[in-house]
Phi, psi and omega in degrees: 000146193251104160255150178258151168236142180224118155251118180281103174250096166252171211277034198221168163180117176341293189228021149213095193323096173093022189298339145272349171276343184286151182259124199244104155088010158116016180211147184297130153355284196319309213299342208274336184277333169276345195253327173282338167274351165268358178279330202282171197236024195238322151339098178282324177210158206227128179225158170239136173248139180162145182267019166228151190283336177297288178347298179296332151330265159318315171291021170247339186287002196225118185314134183038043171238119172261149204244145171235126170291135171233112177335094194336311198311345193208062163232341190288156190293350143267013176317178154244170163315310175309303219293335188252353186284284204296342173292289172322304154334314186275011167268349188231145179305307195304110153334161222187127205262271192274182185202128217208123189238098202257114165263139191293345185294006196218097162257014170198057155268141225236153183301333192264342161287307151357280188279331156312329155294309179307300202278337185289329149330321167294307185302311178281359187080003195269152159329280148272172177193131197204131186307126182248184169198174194264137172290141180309137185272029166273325184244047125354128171295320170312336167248044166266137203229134161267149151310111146276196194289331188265011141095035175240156193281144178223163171277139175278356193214318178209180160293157177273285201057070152030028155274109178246002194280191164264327199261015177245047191202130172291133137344100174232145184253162175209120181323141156244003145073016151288297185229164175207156219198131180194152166306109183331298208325294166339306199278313177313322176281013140101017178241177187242306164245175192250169179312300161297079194257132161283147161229149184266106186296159173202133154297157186316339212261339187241015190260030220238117191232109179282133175216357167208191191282319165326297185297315149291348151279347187254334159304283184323313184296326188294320203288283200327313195295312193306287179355303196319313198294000000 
């Protein structure tokens, strides 16, 4: 089986200037998504996607990682996904079983959550597949609440009927925006994920999807705490 893994960094970003490129714990954002696609044992070819030269820079510096020049016109902060998926594709003759999308904002996802994404799609027969991770039961939908005018609470989604523990709450999961994982057949069909998605549990502690300067501080502190141990 032929899978491609693609990481998309491209050099811009909103409410962290250049976010793939700042450096967490003394190394660039990017390199943490590429040094885990070279861990994985499933991954056949690895491209860094992007419209900038340092980034692509750094992917030239790592043995059997192809750096893709990516078109400004599917660089912008509204692009979509499939337009740099489907470039890549249309850059290489080989042909391609899976399609595997590792994001540098999740910097401390492991070669081995990769590929546990990967075998799960096999296993289960599924379209997709994407790393979840479980929700806190503080931000529960059931205990989400609206304002009225008068600054009284009402429910936004259901009655509590005074369930608050975690273990009176159904199990709920949320992409955590690491890995994504599909079928050509998917990607042919102009989507990322396909009707049938499996999810790959990761714990909360490797779940970390940076999007602002807070998230990168909580990031440096998990590695440091690891570093430590």
């Amino acid at each position: 089986m032929k899978i491609l893994g693609i990481i998309p960094a491209r050099g811009g970003s909103k409410r962290i200037p250049h976010k793939n490129k700042t450096k967490l714990n003394g190394k660039e954002l990017v390199r943490y998504s590429i040094e885990a696609a070279k861990q994985s044992k499933l991954l056949t070819h690895i491209v860094v996607s992007s419209d900038d030269d340092m980034i692509l820079s750094i992917a030239s510096t790592y043995n059997e990682v192809e750096s893709l020049r990516r078109p400004d016109e599917i660089s912008g902060d509204k692009a979509l996904a499939i337009a740099y998926v489907e470039h890549a594709l249309n850059n290489f003759e080989e042909s391609y079983d899976l399609v595997v999308i590792i994001q540098p904002s999740s910097p401390l996802t492991t070669g081995a959550d990769i590929d546990n994404t990967i075998d799960l799609l096999i296993q289960t027969e599924s379209d997709s597949s994407v790393s979840v991770c479980k929700l806190d039961h503080a931000i529960h939908p059931v205990k989400m609440k609206t304002l009225s005018h008068e600054d009284i609470l009402l429910p936004f989604i259901e009655e509590e009927k005074g369930r608050m523990a975690a273990h009176e709450l159904p199990e709920l999961y949320v992409r955590n925006c690491s890995v994504y994982v599909s079928t050509i057949h998917v990607i042919q069909s102009g989507r990322i994920i396909g009707d049938k998605c499996s999810g790959y549990k990761m714990p909360r502690e490797r779940s970390i999807d940076i999007n602002d300067p807070l998230d990168l501080e909580f990031a440096e502190f998990l590695l440091m705490k690891n570093n430590g141990k």
